[in-house]
C-alpha positions, 0 to 999 in steps of 0.5 A, spaced: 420 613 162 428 612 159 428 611 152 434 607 148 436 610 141 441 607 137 445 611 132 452 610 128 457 614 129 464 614 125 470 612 128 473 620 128 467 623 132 467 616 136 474 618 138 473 625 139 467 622 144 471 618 147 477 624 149 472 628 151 469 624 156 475 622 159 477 629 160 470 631 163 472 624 168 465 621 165 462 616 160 462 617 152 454 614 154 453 620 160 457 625 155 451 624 149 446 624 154 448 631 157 447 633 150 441 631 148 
């Protein structure tokens, strides 16, 4: 069963996130989800 979480994250990590997922040619959602 999938649960959903909701968290805040500050502008900098989000654009941090955000680089990261297009270098690894995935979405911000699926990058935090392979790290949890």
């Amino acid at each position: 069963m999938a649960s959903k979480i909701s968290v805040s994250i500050p502008e900098d990590m989000l654009r941090k996130l955000d680089q990261a997922a297009r270098q690894a040619h995935t979405s911000r959602s699926a990058l935090l989800c392979q790290a949890v």
